[in-house]
VOBA-243523 format. One record per atom (N, C-alpha, C): residue number from 1; atom name; x, y, z. Coordinates in nm, 2 decimals, m for minus. Example, Ala and Ser with C-alpha at 12.3 -4.5 7.8 and 13.67 -1.06 7.14 Angstrom:
<pts>
[pt 1,N,[1.32,m0.57,0.78]]
[pt 1,CA,[1.23,m0.45,0.78]]
[pt 1,C,[1.32,m0.33,0.78]]
[pt 2,N,[1.28,m0.22,0.71]]
[pt 2,CA,[1.37,m0.11,0.71]]
[pt 2,C,[1.29,0.00,0.79]]
</pts>
This chain:
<pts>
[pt 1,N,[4.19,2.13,m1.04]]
[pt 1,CA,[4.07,2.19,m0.97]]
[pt 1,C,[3.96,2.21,m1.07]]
[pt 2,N,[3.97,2.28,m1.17]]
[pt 2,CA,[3.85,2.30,m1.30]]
[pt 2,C,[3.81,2.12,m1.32]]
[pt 3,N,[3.91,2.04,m1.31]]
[pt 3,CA,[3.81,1.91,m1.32]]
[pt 3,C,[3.75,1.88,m1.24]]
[pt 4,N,[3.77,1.86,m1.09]]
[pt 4,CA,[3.69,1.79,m0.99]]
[pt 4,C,[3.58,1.90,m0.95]]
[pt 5,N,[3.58,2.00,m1.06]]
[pt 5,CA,[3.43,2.13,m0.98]]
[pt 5,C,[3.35,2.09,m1.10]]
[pt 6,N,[3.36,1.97,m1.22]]
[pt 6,CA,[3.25,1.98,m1.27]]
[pt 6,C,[3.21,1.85,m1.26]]
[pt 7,N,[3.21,1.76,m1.11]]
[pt 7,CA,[3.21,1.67,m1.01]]
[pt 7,C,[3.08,1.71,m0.92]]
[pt 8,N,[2.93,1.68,m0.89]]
[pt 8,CA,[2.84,1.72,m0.78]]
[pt 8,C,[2.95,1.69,m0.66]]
[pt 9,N,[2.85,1.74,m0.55]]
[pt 9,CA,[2.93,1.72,m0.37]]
[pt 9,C,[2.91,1.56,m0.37]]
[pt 10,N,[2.85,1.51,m0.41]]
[pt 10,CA,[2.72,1.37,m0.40]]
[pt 10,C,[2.87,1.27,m0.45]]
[pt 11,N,[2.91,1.32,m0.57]]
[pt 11,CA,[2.96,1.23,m0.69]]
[pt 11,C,[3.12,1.22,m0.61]]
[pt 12,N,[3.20,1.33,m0.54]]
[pt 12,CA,[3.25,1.33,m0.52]]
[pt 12,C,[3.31,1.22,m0.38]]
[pt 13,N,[3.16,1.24,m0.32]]
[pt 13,CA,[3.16,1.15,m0.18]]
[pt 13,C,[3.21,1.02,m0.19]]
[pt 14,N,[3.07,1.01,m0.33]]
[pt 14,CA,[3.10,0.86,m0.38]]
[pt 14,C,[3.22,0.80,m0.43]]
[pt 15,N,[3.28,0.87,m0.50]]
[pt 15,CA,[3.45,0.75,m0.52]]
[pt 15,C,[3.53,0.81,m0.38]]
[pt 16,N,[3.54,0.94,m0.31]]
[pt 16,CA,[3.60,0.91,m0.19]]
[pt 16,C,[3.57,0.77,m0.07]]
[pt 17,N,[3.41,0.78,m0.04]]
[pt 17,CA,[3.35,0.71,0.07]]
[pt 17,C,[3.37,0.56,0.01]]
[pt 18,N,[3.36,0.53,m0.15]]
[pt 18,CA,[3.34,0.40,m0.12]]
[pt 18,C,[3.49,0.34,m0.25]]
[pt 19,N,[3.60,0.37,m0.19]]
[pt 19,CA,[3.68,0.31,m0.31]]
[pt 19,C,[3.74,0.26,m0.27]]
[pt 20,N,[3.69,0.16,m0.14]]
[pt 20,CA,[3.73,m0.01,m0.08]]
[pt 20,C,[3.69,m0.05,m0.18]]
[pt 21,N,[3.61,m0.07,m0.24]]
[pt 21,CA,[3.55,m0.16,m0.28]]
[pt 21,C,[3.62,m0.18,m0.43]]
[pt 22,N,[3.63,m0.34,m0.49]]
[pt 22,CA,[3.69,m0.36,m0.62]]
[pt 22,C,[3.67,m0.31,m0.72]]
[pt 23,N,[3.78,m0.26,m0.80]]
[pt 23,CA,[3.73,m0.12,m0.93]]
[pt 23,C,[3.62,m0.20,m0.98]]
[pt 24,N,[3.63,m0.31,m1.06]]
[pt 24,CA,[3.52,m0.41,m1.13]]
[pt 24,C,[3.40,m0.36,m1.08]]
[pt 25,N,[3.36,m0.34,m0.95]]
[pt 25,CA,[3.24,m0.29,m0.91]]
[pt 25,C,[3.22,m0.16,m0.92]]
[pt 26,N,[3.24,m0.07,m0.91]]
[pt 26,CA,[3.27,0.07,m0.98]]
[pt 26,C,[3.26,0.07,m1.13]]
[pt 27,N,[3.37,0.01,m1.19]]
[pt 27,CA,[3.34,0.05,m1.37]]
[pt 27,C,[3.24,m0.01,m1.42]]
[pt 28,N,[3.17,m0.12,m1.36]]
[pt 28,CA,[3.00,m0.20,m1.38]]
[pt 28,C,[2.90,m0.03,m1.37]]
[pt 29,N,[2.90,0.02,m1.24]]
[pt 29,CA,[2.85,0.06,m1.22]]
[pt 29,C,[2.87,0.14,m1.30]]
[pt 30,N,[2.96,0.23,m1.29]]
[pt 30,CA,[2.95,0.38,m1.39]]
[pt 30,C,[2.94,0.36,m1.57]]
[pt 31,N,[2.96,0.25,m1.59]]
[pt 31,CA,[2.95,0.22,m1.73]]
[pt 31,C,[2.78,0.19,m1.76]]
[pt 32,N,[2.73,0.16,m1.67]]
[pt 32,CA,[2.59,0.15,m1.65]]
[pt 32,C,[2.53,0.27,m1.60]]
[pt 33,N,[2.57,0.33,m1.57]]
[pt 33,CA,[2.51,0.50,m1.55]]
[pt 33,C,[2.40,0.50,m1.36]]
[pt 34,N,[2.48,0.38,m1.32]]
[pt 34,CA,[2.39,0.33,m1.18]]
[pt 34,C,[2.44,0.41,m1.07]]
[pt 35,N,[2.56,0.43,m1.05]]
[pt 35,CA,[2.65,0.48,m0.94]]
[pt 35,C,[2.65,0.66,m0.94]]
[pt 36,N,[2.71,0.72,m1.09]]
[pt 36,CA,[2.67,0.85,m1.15]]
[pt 36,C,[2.66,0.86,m1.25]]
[pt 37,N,[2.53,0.90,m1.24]]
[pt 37,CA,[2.47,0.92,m1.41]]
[pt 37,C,[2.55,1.04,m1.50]]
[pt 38,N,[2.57,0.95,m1.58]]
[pt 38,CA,[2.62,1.11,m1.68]]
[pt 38,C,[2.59,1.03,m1.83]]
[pt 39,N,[2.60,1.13,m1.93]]
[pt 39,CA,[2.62,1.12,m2.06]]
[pt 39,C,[2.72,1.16,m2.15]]
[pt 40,N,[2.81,1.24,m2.07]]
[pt 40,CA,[2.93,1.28,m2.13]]
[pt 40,C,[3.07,1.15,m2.08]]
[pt 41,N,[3.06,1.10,m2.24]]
[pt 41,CA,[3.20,0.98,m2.24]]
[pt 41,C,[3.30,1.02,m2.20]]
[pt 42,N,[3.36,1.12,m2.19]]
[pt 42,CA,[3.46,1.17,m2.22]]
[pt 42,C,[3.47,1.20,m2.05]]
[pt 43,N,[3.39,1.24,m1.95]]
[pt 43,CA,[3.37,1.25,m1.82]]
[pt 43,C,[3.38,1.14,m1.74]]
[pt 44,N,[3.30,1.02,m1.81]]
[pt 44,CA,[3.32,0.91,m1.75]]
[pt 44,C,[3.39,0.81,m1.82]]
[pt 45,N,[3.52,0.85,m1.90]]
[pt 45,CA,[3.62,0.73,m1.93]]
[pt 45,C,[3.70,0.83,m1.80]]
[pt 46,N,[3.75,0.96,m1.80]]
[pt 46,CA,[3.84,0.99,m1.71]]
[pt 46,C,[3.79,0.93,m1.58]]
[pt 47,N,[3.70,0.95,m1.57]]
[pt 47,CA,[3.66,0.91,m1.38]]
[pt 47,C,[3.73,0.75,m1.44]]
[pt 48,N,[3.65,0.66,m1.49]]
[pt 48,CA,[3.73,0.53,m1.49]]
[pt 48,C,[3.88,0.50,m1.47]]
[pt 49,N,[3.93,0.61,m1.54]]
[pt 49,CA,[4.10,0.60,m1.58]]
[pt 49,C,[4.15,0.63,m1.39]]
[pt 50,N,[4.13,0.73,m1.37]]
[pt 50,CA,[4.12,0.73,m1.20]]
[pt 50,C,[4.13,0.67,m1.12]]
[pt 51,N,[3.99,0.60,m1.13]]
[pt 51,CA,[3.97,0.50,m1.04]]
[pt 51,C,[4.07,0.37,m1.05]]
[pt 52,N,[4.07,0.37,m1.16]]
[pt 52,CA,[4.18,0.27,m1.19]]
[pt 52,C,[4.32,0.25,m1.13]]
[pt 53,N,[4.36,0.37,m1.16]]
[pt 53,CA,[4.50,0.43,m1.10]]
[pt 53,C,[4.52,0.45,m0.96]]
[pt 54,N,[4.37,0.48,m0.91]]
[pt 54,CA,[4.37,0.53,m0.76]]
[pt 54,C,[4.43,0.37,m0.71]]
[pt 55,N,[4.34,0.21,m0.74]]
[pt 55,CA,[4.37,0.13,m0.73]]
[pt 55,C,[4.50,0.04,m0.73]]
[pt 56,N,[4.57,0.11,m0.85]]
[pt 56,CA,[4.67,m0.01,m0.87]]
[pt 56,C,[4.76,0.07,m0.80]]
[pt 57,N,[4.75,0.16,m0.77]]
[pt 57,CA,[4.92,0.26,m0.69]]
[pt 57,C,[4.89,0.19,m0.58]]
[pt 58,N,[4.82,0.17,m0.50]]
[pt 58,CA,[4.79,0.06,m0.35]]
[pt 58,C,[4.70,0.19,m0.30]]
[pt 59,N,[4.64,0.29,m0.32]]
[pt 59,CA,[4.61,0.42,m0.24]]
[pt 59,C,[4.52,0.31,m0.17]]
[pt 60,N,[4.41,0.24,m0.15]]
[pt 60,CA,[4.32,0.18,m0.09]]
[pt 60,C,[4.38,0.12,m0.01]]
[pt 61,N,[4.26,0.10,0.10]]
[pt 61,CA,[4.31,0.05,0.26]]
[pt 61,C,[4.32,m0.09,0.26]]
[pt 62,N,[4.43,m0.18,0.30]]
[pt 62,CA,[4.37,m0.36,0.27]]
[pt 62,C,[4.29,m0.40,0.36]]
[pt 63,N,[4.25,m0.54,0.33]]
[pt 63,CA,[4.18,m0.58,0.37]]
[pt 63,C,[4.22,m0.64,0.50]]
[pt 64,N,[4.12,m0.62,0.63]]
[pt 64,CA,[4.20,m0.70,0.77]]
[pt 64,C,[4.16,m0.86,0.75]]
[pt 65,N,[4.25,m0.91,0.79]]
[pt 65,CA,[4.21,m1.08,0.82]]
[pt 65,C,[4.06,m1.08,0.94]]
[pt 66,N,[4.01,m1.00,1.00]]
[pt 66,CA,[3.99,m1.04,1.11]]
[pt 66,C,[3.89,m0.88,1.16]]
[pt 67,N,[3.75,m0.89,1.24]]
[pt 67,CA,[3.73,m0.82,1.33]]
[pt 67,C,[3.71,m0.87,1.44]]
[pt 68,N,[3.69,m0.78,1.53]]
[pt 68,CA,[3.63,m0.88,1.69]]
[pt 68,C,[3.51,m0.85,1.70]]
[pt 69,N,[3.43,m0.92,1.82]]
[pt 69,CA,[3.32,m0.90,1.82]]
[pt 69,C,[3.31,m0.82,1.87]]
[pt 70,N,[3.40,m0.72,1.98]]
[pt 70,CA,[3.34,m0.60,2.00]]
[pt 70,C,[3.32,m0.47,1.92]]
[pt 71,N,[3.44,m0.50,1.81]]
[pt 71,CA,[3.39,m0.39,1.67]]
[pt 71,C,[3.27,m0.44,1.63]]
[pt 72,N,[3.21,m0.56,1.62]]
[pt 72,CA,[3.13,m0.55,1.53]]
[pt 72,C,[2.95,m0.52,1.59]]
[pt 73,N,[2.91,m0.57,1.68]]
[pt 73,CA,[2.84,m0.58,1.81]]
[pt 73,C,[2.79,m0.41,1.80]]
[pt 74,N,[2.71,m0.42,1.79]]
[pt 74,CA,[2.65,m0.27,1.79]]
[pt 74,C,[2.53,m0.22,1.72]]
[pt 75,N,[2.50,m0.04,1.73]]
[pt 75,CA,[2.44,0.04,1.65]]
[pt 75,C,[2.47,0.09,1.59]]
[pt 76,N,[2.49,0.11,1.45]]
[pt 76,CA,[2.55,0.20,1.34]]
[pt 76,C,[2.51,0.34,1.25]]
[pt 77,N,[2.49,0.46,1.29]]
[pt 77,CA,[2.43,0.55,1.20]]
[pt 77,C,[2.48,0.61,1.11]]
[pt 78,N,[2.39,0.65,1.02]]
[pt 78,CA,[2.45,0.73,0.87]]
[pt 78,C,[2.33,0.87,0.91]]
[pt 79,N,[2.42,0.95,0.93]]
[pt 79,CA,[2.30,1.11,0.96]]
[pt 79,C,[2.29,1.11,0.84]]
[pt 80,N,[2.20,1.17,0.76]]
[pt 80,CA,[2.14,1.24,0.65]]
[pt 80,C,[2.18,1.39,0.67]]
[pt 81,N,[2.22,1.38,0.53]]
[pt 81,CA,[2.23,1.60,0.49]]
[pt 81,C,[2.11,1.68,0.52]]
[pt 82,N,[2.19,1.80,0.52]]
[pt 82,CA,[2.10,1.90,0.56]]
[pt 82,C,[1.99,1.92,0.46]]
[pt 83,N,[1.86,1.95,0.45]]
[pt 83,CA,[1.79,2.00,0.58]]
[pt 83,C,[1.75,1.91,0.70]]
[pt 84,N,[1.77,1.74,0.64]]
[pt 84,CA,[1.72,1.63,0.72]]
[pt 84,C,[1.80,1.58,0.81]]
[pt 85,N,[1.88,1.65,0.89]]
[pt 85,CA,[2.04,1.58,0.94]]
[pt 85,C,[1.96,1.57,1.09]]
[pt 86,N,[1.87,1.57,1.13]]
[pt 86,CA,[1.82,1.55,1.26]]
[pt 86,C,[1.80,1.39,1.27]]
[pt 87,N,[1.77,1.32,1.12]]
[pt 87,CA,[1.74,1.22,1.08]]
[pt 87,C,[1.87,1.10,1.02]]
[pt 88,N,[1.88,0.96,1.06]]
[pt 88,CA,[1.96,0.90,1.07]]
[pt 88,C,[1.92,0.75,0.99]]
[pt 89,N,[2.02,0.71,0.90]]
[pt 89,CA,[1.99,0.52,0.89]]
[pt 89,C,[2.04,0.48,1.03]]
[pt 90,N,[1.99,0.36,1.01]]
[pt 90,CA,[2.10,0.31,1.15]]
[pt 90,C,[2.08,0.11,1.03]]
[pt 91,N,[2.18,0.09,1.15]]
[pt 91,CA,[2.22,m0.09,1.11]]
[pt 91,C,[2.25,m0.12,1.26]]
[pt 92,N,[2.18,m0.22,1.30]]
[pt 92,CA,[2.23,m0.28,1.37]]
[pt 92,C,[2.28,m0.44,1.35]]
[pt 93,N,[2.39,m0.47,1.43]]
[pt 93,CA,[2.47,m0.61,1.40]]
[pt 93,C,[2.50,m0.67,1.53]]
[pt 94,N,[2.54,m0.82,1.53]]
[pt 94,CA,[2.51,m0.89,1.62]]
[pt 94,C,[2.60,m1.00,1.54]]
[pt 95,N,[2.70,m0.97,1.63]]
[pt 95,CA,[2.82,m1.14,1.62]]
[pt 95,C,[2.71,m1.27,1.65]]
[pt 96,N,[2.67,m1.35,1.54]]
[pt 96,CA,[2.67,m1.46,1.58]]
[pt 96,C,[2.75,m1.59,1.63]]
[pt 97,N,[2.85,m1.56,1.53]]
[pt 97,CA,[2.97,m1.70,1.56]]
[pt 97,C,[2.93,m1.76,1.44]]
[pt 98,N,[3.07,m1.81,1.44]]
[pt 98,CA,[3.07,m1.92,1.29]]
[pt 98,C,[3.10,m1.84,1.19]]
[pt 99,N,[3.14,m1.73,1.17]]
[pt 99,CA,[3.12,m1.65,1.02]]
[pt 99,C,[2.95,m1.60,0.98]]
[pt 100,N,[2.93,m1.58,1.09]]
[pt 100,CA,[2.77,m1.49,1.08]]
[pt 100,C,[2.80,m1.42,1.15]]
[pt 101,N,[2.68,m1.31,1.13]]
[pt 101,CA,[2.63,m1.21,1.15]]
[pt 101,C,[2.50,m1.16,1.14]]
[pt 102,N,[2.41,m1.13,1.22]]
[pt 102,CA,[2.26,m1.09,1.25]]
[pt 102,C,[2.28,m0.94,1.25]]
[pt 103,N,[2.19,m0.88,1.09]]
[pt 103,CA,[2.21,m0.75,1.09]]
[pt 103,C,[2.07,m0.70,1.06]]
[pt 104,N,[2.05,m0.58,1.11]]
[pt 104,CA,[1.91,m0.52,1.10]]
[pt 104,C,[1.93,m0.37,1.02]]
[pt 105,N,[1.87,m0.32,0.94]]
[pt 105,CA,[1.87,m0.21,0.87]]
[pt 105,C,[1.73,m0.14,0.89]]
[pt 106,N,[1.72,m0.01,0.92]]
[pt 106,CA,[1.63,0.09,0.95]]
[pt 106,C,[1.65,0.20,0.84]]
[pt 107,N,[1.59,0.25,0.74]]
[pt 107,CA,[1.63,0.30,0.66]]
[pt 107,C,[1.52,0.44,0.63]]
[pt 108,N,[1.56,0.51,0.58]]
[pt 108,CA,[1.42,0.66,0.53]]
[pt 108,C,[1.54,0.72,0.40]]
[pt 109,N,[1.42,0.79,0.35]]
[pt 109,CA,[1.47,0.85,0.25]]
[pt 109,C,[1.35,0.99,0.27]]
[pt 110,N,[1.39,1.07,0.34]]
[pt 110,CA,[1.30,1.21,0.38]]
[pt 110,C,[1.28,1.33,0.22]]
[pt 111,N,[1.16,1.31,0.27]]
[pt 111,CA,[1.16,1.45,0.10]]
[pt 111,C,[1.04,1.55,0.16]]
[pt 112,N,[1.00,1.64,0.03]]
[pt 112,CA,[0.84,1.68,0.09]]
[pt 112,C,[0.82,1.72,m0.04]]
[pt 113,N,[0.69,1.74,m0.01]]
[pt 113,CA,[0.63,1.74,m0.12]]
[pt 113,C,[0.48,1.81,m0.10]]
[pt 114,N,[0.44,1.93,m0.16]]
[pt 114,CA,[0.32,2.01,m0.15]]
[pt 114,C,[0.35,2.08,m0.01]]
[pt 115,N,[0.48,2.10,0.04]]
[pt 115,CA,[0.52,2.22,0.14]]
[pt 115,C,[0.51,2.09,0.26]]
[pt 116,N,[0.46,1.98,0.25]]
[pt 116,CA,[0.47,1.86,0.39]]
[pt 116,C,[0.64,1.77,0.37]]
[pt 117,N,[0.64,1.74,0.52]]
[pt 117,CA,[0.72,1.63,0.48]]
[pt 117,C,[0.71,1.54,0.49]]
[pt 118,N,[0.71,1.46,0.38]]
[pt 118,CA,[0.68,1.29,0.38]]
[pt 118,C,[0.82,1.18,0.37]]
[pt 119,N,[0.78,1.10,0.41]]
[pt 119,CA,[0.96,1.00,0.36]]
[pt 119,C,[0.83,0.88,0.33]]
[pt 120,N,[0.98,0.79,0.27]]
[pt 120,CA,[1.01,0.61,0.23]]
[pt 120,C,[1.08,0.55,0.27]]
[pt 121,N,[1.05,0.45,0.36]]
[pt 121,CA,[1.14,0.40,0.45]]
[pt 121,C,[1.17,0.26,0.38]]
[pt 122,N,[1.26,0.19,0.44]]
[pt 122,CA,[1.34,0.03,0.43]]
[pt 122,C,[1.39,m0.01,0.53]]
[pt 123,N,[1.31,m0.17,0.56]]
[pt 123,CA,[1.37,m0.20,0.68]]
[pt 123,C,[1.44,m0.35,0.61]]
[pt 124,N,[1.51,m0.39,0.65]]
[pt 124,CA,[1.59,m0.55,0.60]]
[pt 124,C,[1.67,m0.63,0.75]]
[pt 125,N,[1.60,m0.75,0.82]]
[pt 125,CA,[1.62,m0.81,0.84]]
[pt 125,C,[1.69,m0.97,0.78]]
[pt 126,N,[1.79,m0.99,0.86]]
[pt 126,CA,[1.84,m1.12,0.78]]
[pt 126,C,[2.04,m1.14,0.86]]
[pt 127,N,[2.08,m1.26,0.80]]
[pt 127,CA,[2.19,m1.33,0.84]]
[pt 127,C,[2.31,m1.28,0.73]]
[pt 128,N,[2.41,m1.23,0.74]]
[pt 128,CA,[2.49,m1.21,0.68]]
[pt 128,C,[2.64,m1.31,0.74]]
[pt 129,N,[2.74,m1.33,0.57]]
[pt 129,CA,[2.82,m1.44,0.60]]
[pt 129,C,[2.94,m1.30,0.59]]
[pt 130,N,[3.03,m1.34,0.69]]
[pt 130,CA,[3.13,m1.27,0.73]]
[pt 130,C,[3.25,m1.31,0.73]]
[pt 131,N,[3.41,m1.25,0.63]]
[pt 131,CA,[3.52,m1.34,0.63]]
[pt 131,C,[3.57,m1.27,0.63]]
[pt 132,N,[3.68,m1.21,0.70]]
[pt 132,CA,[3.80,m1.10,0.76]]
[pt 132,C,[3.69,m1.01,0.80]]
[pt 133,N,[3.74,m0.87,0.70]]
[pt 133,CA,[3.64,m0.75,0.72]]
[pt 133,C,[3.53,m0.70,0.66]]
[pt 134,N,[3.51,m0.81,0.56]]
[pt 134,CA,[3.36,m0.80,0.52]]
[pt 134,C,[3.29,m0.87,0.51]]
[pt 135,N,[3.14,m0.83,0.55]]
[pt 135,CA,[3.02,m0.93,0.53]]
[pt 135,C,[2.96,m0.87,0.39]]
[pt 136,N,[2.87,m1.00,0.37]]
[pt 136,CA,[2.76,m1.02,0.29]]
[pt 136,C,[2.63,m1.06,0.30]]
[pt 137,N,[2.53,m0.96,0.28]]
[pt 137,CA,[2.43,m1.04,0.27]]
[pt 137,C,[2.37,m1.04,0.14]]
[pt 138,N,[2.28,m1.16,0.09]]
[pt 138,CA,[2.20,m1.17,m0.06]]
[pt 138,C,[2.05,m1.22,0.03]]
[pt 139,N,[1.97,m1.20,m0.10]]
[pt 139,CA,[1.86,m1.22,m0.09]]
[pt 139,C,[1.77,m1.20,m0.25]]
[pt 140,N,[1.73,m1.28,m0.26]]
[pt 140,CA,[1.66,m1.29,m0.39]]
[pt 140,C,[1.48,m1.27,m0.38]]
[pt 141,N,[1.44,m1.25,m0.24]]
[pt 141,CA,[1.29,m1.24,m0.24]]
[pt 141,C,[1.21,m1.14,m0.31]]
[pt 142,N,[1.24,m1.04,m0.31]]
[pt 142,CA,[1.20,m0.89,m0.39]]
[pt 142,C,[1.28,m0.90,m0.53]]
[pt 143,N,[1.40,m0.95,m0.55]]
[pt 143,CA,[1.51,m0.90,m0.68]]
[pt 143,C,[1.62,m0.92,m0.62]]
[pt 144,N,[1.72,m0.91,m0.70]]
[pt 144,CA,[1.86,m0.95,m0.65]]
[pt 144,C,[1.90,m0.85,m0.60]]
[pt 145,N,[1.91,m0.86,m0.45]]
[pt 145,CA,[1.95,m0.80,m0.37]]
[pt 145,C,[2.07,m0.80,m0.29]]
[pt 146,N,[2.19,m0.76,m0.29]]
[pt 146,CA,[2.35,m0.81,m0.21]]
[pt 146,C,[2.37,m0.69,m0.12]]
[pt 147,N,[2.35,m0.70,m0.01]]
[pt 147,CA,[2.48,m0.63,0.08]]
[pt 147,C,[2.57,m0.66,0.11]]
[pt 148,N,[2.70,m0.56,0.10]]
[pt 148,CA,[2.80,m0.55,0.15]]
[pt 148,C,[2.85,m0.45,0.23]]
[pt 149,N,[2.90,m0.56,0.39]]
[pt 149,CA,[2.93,m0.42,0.45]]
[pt 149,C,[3.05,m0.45,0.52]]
[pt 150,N,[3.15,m0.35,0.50]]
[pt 150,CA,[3.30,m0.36,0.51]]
[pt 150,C,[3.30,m0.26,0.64]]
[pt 151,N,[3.38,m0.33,0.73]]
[pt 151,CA,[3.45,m0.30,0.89]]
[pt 151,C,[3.58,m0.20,0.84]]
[pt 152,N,[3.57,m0.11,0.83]]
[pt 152,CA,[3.72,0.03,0.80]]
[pt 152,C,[3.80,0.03,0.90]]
[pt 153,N,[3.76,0.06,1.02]]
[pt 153,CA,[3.83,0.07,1.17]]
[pt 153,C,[3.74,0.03,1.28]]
[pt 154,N,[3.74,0.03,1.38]]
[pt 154,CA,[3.63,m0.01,1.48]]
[pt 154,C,[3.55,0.15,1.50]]
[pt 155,N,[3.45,0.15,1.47]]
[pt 155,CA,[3.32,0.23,1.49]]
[pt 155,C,[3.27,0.31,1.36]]
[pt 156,N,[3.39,0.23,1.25]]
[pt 156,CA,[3.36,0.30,1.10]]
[pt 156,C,[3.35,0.11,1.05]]
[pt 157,N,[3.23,0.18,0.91]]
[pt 157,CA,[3.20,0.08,0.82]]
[pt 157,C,[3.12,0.13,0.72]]
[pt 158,N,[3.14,0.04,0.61]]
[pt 158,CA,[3.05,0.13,0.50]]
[pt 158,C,[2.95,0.03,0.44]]
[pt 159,N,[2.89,0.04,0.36]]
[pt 159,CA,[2.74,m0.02,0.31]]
[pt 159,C,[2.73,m0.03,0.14]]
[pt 160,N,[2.74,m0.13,0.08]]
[pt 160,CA,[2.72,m0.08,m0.06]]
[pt 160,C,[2.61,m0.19,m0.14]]
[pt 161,N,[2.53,m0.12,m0.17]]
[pt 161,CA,[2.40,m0.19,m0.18]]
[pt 161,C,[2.43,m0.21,m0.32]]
[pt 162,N,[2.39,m0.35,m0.38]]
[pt 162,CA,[2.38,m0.42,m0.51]]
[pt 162,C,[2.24,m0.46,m0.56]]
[pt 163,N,[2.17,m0.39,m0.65]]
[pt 163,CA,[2.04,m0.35,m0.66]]
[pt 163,C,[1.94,m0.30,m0.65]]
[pt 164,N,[1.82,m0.24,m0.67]]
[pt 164,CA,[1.72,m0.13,m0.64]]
[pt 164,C,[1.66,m0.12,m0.53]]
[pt 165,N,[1.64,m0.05,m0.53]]
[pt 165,CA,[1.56,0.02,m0.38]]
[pt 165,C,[1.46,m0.11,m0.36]]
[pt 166,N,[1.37,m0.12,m0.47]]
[pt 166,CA,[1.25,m0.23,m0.48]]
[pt 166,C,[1.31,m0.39,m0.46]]
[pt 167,N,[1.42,m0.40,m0.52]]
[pt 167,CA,[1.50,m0.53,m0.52]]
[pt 167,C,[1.51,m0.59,m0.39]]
[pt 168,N,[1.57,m0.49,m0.27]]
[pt 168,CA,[1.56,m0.47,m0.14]]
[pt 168,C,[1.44,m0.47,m0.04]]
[pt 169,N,[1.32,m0.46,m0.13]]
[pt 169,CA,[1.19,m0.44,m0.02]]
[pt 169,C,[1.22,m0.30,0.03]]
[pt 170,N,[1.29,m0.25,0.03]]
[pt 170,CA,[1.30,m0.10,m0.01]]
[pt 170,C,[1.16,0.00,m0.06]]
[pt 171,N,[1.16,0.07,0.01]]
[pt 171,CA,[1.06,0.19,m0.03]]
[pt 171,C,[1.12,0.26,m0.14]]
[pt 172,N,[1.06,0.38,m0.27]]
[pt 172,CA,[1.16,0.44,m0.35]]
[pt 172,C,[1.22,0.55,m0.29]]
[pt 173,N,[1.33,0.51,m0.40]]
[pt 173,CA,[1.45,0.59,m0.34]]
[pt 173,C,[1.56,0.56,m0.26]]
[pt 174,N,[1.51,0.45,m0.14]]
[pt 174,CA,[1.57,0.45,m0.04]]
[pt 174,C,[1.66,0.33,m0.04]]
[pt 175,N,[1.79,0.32,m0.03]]
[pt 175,CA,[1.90,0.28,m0.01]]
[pt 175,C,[1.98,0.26,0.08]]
[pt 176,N,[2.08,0.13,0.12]]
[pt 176,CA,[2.15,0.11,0.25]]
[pt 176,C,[2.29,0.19,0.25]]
[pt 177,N,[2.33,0.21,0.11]]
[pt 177,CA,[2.48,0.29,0.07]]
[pt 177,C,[2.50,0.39,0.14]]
[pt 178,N,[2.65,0.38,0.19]]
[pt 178,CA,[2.69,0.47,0.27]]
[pt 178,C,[2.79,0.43,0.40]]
[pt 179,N,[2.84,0.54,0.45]]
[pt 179,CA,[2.92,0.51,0.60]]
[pt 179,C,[2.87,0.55,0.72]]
[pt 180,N,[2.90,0.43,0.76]]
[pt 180,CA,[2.81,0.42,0.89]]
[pt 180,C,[2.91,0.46,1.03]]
[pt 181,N,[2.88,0.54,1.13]]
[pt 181,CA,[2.98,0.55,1.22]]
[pt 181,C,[2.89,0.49,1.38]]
[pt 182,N,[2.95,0.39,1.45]]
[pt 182,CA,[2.92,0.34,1.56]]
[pt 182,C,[2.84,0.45,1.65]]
[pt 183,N,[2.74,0.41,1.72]]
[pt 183,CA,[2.68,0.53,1.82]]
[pt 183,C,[2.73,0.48,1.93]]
[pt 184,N,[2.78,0.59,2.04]]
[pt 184,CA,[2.84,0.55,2.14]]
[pt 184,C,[2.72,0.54,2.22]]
[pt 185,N,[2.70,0.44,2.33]]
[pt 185,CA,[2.63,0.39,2.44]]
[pt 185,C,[2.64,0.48,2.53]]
</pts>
């Protein structure tokens, strides 16, 4: 317990919410100080050693061969924390066929600033290639830019953005990362 309390709420989300994803992408990140910043080695070899282990015992969920179009077909929100939780990302997606997928991203990053509130928003239009339960998109117009967004269960999925906010045509700050849960109709 004295280790995971000298952990943010933030830091903690992050290896819970997103440790689908291949350690390789994680230890890039955290050894790069991209994912959680720190400067204490000794903080971030154990998180590695972890992650590691969390991986090879099988704790992670596998991968499905396969979604349907009606998991995928939809609107997707990520509510924001409090004070901003009235406010939402959303993704929308659209089965094309063929191993495509037509996804739209609506994005904010709400702050304030001199007692107002202001945000930075990101929008990303574009085709993502789709094989079992995860798509991808890239784009290189702004910077190298990759999304990945992995199908968990039908009305859950998560988002893990590969490169900067600006990379993305992204406003600052603002980011696709995160879990997205289906809005019911």
């Amino acid at each position: 317990m004295k280790f995971a309390s000298i952990f943010s709420k933030r830091s903690k989300y992050l290896i819970t919410s997103f440790i689908r994803f291949p350690v390789s992408v994680y230890a890039t990140l955290i050894e790069k100080n991209i994912l959680i910043p720190m400067n204490n080695w000794i903080i971030k070899n154990t998180l590695l050693t972890l992650l590691t282990t969390y991986s090879v015992l099988g704790f992670t969920e596998p991968h499905r061969a396969s979604v349907s179009k009606e998991e995928v077909d939809g609107t997707f929100v990520m509510p924001l924390s409090a004070p901003h939780q009235d406010v939402a990302n959303t993704l929308t997606v659209q089965a094309l066929g063929s191993g495509k997928l037509k996804i739209s991203f609506n994005l904010i990053y709400p702050y304030e600033a001199n007692g107002e509130l202001q945000a930075n928003t990101g929008e990303l239009s574009g085709v993502a290639n789709i094989k079992g339960d995860t798509a991808v998109y890239s784009s290189s117009e702004y910077g190298p830019c990759t999304i990945t967004i992995t199908f968990i269960k039908p009305g859950k999925l998560t988002v893990n953005q590969e490169g900067a906010d600006f990379d993305c045509g992204f406003g600052h700050n603002v980011y696709a990362n995160g879990t997205y849960f289906k809005k019911q109709k």
